[in-house]
gemmi code that builds the backbone of each chain (N, CA, C; Angstrom):
import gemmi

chains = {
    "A": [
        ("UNK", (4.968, 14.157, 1.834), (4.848, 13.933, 0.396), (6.220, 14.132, -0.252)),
        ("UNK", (6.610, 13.597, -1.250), (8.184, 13.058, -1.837), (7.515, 13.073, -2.976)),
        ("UNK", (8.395, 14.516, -3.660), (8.642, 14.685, -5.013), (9.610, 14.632, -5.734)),
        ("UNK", (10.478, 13.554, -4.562), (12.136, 12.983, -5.897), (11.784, 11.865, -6.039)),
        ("UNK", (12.082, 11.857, -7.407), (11.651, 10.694, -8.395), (13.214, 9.663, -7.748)),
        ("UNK", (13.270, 8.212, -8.112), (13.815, 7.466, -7.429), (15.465, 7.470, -7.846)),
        ("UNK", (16.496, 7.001, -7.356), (17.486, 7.710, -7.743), (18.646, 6.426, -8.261)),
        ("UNK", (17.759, 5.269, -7.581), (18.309, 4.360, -7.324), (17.484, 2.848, -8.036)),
        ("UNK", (18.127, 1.708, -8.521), (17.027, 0.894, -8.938), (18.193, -0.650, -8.536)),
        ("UNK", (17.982, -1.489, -8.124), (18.662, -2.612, -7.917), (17.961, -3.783, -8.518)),
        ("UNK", (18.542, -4.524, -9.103), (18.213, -5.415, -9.891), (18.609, -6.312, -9.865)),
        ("UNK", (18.230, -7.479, -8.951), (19.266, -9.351, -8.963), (17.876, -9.918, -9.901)),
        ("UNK", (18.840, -10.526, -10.932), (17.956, -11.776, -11.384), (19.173, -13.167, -11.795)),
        ("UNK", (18.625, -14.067, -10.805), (20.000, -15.413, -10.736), (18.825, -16.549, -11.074)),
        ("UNK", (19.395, -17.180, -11.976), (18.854, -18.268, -12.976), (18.753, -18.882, -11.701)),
        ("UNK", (17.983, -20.326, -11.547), (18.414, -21.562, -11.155), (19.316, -21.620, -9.769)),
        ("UNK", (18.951, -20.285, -9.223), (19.619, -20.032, -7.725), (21.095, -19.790, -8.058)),
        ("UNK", (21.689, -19.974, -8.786), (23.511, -19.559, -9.180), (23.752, -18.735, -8.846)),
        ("UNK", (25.256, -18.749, -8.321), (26.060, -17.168, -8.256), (25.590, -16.446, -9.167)),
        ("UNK", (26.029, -16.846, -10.862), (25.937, -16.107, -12.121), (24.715, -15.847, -12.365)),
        ("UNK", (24.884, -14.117, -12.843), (23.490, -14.001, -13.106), (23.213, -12.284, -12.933)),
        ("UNK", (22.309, -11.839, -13.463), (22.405, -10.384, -13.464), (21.990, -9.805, -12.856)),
        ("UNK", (23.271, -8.886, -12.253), (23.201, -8.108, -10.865), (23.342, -6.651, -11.345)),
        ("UNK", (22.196, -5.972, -11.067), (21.942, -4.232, -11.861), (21.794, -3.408, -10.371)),
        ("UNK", (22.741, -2.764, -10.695), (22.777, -1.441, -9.917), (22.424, -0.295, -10.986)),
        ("UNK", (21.230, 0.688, -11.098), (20.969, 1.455, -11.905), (20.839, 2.683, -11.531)),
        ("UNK", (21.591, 3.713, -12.021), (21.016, 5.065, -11.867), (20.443, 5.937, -12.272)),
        ("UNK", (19.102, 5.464, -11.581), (18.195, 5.827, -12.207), (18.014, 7.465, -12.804)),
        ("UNK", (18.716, 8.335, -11.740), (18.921, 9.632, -11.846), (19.578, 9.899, -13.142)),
        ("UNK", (20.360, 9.386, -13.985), (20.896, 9.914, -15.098), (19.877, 10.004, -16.168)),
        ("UNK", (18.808, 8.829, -16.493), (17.873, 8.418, -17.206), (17.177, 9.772, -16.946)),
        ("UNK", (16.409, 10.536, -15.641), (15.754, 11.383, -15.667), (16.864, 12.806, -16.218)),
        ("UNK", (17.737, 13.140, -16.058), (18.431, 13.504, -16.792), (18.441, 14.131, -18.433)),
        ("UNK", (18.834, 13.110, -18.410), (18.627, 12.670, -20.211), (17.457, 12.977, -20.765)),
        ("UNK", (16.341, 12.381, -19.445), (15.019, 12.601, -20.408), (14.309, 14.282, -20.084)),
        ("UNK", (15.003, 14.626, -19.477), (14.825, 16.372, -19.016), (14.938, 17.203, -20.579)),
        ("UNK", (15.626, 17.043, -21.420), (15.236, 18.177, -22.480), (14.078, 17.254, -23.416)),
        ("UNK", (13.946, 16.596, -23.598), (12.716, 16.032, -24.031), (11.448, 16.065, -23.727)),
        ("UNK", (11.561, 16.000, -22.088), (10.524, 16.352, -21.538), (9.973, 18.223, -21.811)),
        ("UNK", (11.260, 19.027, -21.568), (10.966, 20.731, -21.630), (10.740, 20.882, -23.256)),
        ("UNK", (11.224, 19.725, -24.052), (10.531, 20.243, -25.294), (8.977, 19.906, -26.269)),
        ("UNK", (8.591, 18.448, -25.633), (7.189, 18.468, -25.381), (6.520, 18.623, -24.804)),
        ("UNK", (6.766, 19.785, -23.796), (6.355, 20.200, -22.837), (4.910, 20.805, -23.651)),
        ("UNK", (5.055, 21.755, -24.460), (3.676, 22.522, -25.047), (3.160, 21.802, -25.689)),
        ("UNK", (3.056, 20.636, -26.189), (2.408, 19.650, -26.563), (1.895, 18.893, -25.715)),
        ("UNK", (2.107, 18.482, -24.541), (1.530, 18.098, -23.534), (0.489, 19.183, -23.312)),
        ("UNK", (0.659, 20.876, -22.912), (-0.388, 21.435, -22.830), (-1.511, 21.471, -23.857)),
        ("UNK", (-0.847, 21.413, -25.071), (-2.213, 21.280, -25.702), (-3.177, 20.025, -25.925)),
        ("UNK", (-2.293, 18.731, -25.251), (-3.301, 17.646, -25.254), (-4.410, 17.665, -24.322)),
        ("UNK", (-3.665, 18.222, -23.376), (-4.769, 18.429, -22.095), (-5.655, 19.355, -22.157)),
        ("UNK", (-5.036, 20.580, -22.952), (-6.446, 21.636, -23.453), (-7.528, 20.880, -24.431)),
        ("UNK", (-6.997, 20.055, -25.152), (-8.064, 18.832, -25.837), (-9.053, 18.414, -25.453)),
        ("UNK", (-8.533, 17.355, -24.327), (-8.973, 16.538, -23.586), (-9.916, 17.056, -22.197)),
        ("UNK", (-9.781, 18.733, -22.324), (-9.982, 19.102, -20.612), (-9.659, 18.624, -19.163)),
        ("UNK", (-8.511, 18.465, -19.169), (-7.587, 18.298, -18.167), (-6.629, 19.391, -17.879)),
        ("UNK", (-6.828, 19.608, -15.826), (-5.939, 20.663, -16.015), (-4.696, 20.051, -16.202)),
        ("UNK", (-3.280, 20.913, -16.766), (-1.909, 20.399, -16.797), (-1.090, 20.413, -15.999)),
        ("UNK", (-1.097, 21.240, -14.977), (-0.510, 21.233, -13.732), (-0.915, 20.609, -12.821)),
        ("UNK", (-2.091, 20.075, -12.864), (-2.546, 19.200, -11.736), (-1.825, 17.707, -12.217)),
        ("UNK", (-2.269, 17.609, -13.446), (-1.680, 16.409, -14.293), (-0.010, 16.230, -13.729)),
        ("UNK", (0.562, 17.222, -14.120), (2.007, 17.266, -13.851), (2.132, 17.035, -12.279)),
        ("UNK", (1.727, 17.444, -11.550), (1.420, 17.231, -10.377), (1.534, 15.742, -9.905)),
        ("UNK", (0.377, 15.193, -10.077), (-0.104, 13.796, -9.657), (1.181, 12.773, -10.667)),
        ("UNK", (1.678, 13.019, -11.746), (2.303, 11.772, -12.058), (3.569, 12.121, -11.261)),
        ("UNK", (4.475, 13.731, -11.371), (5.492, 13.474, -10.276), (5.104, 12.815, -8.903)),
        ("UNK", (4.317, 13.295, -8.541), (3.646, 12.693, -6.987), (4.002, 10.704, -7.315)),
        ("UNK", (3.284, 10.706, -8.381), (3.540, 8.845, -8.744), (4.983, 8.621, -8.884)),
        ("UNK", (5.712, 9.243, -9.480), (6.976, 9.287, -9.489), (8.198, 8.875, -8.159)),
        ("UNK", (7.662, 10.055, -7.230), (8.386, 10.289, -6.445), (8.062, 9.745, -4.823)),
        ("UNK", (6.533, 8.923, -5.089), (6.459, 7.629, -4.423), (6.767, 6.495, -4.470)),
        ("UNK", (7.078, 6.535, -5.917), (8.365, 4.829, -6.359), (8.899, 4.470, -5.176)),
        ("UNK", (9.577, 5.262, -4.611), (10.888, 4.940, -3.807), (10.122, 3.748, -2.684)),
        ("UNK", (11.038, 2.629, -1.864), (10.579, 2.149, -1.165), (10.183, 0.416, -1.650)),
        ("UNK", (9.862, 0.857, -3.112), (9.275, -0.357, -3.639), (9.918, -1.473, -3.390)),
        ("UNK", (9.642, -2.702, -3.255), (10.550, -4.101, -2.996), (9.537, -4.920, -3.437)),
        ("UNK", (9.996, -5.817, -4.696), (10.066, -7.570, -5.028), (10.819, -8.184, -5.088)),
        ("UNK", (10.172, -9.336, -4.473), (11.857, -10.842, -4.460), (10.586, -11.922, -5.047)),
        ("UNK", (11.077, -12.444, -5.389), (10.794, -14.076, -6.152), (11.724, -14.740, -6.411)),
        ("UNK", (11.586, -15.860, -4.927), (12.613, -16.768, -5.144), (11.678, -17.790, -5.493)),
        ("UNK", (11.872, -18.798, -7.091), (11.376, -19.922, -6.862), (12.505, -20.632, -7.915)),
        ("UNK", (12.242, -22.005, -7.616), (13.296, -22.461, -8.552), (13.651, -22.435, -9.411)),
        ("UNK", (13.060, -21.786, -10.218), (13.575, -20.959, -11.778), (14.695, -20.156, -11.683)),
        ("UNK", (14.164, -19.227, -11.085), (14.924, -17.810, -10.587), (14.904, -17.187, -9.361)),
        ("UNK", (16.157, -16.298, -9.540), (15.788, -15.554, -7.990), (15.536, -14.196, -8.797)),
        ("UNK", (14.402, -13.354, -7.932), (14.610, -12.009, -8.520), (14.475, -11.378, -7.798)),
        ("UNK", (15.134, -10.165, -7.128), (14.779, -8.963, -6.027), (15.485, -7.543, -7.083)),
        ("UNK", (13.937, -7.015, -6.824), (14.341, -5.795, -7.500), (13.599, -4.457, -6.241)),
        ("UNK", (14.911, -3.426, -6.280), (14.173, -2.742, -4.858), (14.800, -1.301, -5.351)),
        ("UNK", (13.857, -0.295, -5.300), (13.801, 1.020, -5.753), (14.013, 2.108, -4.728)),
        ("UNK", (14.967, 3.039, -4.940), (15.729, 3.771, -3.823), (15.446, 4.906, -4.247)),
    ],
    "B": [
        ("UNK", (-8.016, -7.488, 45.008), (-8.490, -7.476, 43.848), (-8.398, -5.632, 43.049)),
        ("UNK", (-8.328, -5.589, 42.035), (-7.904, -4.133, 41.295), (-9.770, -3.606, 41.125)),
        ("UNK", (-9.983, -2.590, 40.881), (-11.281, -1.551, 40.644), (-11.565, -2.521, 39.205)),
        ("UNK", (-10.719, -2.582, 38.363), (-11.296, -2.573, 37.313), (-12.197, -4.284, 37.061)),
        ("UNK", (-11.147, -5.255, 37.707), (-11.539, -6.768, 38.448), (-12.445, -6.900, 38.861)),
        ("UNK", (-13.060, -5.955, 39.852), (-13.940, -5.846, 40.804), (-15.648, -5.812, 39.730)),
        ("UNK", (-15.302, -4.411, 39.053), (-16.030, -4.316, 38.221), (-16.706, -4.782, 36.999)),
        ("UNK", (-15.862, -5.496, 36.520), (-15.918, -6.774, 35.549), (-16.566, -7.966, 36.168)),
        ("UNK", (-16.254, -8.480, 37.351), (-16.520, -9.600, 37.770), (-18.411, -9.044, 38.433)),
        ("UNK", (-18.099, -7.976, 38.693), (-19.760, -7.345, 38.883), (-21.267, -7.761, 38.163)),
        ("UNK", (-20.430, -7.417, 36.694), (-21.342, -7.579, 35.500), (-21.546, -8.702, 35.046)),
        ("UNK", (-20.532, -9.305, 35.709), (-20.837, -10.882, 35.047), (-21.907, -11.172, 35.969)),
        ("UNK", (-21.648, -11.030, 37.117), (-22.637, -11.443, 38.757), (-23.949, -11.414, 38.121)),
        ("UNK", (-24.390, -10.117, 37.433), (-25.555, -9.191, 37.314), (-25.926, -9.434, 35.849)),
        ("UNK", (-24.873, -10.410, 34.894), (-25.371, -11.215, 33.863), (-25.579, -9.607, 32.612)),
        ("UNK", (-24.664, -8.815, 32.505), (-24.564, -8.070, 31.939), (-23.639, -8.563, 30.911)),
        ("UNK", (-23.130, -9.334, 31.411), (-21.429, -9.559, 30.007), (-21.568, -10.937, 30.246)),
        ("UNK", (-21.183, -11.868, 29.178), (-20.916, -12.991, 29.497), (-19.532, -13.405, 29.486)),
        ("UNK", (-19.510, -14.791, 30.099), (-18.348, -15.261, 30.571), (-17.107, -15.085, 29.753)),
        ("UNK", (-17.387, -15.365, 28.294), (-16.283, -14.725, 27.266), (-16.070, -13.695, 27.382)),
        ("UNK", (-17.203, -12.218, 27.358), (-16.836, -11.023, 27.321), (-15.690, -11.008, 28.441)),
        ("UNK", (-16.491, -11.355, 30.051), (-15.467, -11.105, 30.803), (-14.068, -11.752, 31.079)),
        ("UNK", (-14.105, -12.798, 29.949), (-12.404, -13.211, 30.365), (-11.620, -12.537, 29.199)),
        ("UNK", (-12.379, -11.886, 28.325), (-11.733, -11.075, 27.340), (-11.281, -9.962, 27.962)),
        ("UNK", (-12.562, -9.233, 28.670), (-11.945, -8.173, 29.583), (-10.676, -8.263, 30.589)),
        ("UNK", (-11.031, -9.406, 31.331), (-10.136, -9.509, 32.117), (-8.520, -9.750, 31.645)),
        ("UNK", (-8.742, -10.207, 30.523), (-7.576, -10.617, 30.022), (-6.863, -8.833, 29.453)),
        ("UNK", (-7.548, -7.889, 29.156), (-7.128, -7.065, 28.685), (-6.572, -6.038, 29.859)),
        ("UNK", (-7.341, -6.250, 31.183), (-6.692, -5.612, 32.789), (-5.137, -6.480, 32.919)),
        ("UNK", (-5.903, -7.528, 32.651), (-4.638, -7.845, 33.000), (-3.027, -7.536, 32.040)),
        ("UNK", (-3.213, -7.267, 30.857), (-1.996, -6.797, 30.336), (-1.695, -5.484, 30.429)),
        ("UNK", (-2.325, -4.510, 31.120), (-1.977, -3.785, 31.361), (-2.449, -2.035, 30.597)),
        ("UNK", (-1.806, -1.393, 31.452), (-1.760, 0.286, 30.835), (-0.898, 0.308, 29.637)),
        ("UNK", (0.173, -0.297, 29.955), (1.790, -0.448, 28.843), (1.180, -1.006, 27.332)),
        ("UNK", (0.546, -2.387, 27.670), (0.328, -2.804, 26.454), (-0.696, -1.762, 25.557)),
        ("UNK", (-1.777, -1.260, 26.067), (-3.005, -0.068, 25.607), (-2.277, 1.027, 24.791)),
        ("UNK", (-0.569, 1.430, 25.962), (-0.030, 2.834, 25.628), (0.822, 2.173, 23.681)),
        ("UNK", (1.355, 0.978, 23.747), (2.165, 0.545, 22.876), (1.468, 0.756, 21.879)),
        ("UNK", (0.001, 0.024, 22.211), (-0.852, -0.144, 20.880), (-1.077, 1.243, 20.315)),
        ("UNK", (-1.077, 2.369, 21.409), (-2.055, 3.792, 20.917), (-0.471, 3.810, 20.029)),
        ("UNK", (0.509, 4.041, 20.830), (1.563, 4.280, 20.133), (1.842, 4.277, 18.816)),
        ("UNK", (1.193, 2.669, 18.228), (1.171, 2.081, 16.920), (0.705, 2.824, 16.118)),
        ("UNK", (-0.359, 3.344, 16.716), (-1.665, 3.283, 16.012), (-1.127, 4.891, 15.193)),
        ("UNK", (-0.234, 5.716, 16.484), (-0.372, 6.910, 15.916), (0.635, 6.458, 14.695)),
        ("UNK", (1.643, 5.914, 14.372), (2.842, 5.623, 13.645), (2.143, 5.582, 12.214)),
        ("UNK", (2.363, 6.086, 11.446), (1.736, 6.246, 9.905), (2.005, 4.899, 9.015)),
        ("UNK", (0.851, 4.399, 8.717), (1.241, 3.314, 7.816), (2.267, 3.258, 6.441)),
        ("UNK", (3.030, 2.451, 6.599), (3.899, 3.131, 5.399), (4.094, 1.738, 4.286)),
        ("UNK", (3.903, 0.979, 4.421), (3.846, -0.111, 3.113), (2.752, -1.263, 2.995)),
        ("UNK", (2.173, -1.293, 2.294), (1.425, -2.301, 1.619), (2.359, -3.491, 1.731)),
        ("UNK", (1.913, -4.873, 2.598), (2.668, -6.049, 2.015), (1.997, -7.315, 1.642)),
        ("UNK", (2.440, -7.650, 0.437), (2.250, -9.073, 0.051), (2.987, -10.215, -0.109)),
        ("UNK", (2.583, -10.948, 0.832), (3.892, -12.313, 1.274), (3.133, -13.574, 0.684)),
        ("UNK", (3.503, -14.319, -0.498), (2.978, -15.306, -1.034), (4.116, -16.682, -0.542)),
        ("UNK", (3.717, -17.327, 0.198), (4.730, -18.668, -0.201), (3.814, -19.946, -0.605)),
        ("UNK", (4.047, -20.583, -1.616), (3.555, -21.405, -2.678), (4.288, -22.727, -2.391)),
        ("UNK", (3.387, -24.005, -2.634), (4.359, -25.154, -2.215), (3.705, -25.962, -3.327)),
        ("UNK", (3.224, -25.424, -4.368), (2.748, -26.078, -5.590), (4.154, -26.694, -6.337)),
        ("UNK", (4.969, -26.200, -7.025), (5.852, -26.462, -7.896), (6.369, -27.992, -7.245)),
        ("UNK", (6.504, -28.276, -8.283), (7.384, -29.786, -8.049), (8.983, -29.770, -8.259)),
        ("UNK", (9.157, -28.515, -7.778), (10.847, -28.264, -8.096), (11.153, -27.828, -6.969)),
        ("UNK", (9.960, -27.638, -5.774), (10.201, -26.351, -5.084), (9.538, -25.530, -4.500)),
        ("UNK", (9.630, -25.024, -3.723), (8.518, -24.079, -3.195), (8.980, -22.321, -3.389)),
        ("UNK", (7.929, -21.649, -3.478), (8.409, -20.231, -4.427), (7.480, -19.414, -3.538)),
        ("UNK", (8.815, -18.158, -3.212), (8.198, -17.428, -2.063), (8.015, -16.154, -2.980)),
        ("UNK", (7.073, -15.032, -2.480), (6.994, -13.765, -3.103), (6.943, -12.863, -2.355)),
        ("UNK", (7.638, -12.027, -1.897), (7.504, -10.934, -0.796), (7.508, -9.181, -1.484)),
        ("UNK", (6.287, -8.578, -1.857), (6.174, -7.482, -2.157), (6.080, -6.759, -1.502)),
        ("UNK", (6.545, -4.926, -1.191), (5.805, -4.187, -0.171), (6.010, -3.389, -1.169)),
        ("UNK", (4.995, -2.527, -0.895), (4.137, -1.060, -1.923), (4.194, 0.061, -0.944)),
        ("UNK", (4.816, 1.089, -1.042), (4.532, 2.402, -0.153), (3.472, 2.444, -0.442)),
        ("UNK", (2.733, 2.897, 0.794), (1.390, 3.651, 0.853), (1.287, 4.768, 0.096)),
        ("UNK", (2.578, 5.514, -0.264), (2.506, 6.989, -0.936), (2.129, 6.596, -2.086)),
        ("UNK", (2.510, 5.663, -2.600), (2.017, 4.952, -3.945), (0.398, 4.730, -3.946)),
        ("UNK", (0.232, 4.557, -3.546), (-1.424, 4.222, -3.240), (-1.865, 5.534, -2.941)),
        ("UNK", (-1.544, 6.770, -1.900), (-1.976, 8.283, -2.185), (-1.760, 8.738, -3.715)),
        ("UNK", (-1.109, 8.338, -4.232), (-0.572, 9.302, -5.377), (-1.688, 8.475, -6.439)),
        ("UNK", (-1.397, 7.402, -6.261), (-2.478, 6.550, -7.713), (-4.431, 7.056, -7.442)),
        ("UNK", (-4.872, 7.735, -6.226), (-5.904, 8.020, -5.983), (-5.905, 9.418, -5.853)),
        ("UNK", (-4.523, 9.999, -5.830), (-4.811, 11.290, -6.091), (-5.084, 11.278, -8.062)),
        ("UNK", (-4.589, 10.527, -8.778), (-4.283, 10.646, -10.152), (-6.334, 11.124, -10.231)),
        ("UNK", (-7.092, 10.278, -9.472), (-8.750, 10.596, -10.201), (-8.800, 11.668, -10.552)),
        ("UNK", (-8.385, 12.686, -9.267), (-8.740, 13.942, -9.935), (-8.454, 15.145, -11.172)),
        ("UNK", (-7.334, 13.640, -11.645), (-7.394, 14.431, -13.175), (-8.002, 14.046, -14.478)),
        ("UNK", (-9.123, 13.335, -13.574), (-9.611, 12.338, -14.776), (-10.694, 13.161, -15.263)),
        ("UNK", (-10.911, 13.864, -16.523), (-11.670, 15.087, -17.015), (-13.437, 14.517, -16.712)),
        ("UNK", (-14.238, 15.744, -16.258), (-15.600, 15.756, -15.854), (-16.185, 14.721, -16.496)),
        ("UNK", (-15.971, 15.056, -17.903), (-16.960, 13.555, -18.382), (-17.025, 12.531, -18.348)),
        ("UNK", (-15.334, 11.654, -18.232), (-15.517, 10.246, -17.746), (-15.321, 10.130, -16.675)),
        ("UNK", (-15.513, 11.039, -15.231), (-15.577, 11.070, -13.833), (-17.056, 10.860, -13.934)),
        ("UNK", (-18.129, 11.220, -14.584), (-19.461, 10.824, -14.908), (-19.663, 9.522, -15.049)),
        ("UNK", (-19.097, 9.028, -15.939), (-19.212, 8.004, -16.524), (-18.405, 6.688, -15.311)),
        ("UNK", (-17.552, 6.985, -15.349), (-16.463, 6.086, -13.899), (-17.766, 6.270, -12.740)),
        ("UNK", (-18.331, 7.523, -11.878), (-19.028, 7.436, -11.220), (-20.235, 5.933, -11.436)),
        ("UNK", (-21.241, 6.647, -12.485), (-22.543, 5.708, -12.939), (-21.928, 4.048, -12.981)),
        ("UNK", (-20.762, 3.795, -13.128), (-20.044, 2.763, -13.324), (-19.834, 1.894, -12.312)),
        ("UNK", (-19.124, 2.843, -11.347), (-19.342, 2.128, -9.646), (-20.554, 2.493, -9.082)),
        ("UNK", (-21.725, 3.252, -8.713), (-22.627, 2.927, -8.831), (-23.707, 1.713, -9.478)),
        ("UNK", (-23.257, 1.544, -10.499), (-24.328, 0.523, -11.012), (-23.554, -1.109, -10.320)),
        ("UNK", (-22.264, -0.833, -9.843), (-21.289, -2.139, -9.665), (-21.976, -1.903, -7.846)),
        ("UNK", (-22.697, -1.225, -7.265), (-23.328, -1.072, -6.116), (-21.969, -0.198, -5.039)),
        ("UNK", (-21.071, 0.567, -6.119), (-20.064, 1.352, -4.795), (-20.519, 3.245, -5.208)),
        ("UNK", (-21.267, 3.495, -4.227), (-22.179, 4.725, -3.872), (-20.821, 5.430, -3.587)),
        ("UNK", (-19.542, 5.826, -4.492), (-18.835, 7.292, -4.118), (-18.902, 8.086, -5.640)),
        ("UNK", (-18.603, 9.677, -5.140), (-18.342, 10.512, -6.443), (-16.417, 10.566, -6.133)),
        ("UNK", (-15.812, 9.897, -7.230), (-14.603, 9.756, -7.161), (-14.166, 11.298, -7.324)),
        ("UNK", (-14.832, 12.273, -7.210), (-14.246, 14.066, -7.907), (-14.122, 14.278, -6.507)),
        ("UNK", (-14.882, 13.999, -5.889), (-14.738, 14.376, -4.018), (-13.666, 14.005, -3.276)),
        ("UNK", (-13.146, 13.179, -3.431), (-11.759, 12.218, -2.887), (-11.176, 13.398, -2.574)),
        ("UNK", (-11.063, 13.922, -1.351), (-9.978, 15.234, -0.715), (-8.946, 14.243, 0.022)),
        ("UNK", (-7.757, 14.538, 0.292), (-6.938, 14.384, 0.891), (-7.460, 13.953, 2.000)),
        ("UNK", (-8.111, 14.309, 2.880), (-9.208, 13.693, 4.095), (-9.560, 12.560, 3.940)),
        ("UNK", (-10.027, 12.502, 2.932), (-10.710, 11.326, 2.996), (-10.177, 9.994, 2.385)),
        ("UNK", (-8.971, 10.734, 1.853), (-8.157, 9.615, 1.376), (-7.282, 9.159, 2.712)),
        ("UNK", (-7.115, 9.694, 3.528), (-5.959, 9.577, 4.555), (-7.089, 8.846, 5.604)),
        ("UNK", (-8.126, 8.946, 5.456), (-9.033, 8.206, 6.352), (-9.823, 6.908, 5.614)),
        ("UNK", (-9.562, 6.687, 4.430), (-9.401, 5.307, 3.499), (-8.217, 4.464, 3.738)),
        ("UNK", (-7.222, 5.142, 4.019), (-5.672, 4.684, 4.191), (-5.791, 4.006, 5.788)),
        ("UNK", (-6.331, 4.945, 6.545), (-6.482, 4.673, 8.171), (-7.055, 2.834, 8.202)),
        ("UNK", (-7.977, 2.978, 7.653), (-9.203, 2.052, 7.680), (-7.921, 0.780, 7.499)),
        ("UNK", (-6.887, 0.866, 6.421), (-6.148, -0.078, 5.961), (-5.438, -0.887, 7.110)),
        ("UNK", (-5.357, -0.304, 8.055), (-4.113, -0.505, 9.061), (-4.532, -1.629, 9.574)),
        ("UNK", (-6.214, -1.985, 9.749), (-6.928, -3.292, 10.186), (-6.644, -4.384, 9.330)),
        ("UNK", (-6.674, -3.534, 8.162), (-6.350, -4.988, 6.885), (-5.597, -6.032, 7.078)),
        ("UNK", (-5.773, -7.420, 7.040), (-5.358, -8.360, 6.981), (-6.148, -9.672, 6.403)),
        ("UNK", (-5.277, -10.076, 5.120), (-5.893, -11.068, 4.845), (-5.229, -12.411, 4.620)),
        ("UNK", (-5.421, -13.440, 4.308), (-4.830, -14.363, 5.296), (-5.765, -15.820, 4.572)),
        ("UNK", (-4.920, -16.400, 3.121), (-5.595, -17.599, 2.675), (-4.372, -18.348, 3.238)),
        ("UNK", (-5.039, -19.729, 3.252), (-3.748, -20.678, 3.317), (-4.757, -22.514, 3.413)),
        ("UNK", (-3.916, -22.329, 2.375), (-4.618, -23.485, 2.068), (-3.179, -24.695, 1.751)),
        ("UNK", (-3.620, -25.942, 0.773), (-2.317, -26.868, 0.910), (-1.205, -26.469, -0.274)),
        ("UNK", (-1.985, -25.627, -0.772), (-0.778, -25.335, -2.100), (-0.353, -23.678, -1.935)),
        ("UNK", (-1.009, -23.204, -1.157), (0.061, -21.629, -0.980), (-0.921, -20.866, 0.622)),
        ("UNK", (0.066, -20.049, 0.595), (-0.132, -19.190, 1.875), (-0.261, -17.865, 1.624)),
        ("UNK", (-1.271, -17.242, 1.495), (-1.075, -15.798, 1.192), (-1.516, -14.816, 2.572)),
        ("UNK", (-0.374, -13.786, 2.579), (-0.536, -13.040, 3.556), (-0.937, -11.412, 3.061)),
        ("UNK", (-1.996, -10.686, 2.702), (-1.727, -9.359, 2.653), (-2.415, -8.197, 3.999)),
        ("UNK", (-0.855, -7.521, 4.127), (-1.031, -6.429, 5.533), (0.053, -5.095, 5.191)),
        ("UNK", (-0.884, -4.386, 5.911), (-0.105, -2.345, 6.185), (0.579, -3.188, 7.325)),
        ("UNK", (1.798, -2.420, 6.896), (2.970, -2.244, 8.165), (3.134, -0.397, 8.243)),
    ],
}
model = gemmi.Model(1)
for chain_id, residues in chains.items():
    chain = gemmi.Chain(chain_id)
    for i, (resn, *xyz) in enumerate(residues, 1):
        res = gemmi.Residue()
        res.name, res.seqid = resn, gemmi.SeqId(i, " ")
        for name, pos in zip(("N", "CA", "C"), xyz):
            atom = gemmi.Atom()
            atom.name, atom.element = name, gemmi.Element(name[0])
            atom.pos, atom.b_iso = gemmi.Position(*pos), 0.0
            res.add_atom(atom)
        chain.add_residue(res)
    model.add_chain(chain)
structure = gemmi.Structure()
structure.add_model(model)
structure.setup_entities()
């Protein structure tokens, strides 16, 4: 089980099969970052939605890192004559 | 002739297996211990991606391929998410697949039994192909 969220995100999308065309290397790791004091500051607001709702919060927290940190691995390509697109998550 | 030849060709004699069974059998002596050990081999190897291979020959520009693969962890983790789905609409989700004729209590889903839902996958293969696309979905 893999609880690092993905670190990595690659992104080709080429019009019409062309060289030109947008090629994304993303890191993804800075984004989680960034979103780290946001997250620790609705953090108690998250608990009290789930005390709402009756959901535990740690299990909650649990299962979406778990979703998180199974990203990795992911791969789409679509080549058709429109576009090319391969996007593949590291 | 080998024990196992011998024995096969027995049952056919004695009209226990028929002629398919036994050239199925035979066909399976004949590849061997190696091929049996490869397969167990496989079998133990943990499935690790969901794939979906579309190639399409519809477009009039072209033919358009789609090659997806999905970790399996993705698929543990999205069935682990039920169990945070609060008592009352785990009620309600239950009576739901029930009445749709699928007899599970989604609150039960243990790790067991998810890893033996996952197992079941490894047979999966499905396989349209018709004149305008080819669809392939299989666990690797």
């Amino acid at each position: 089980m893999s609880w690092m969220p993905p670190l990595f995100l690659i992104v080709h999308i080429l019009p019409n099969r062309s060289h030109r065309g947008l090629r994304l290397w993303v890191p993804v790791f800075l984004i989680w970052i960034l979103l780290l004091p946001f997250v620790l500051v609705l953090l108690p607001v998250f608990f009290i939605v789930c005390a709402a709702i009756d959901i535990h919060p740690f299990r909650t927290l649990g299962a979406f890192l778990h979703l998180l940190g199974s990203l990795g691995g992911t791969h789409v390509e679509v080549d058709s004559p429109d576009a090319n697109v391969f996007i593949h998550v590291y | 002739m080998s024990e196992n030849r011998r024995q096969i060709l027995e049952m056919l004699a004695a009209g226990k297996i028929t002629a398919d069974e036994a050239e199925r059998l035979l066909a399976a002596v004949e590849r061997g211990p190696d091929t049996s050990a490869a397969l167990q081999a496989r079998r133990n190897d943990p499935i690790k991606y969901l794939r979906v291979v579309v190639d399409a020959r519809d477009g009039h520009d072209g033919p358009t391929k789609v090659n997806v693969k999905v970790p399996m962890q993705l698929l543990r983790a999205g069935v682990k998410l039920t169990s945070i789905i609060p008592p009352r609409a785990r009620t309600e989700v239950n009576a739901a697949l029930a009445k749709e004729g699928i007899d599970i209590d989604i609150g039960k889903l243990t790790p067991e039994s998810l890893e033996e839902i996952v197992e079941q996958l490894r047979d999966l293969t499905v396989d349209v192909d018709n004149e305008r696309a080819k669809v392939r979905v299989f666990c690797e």
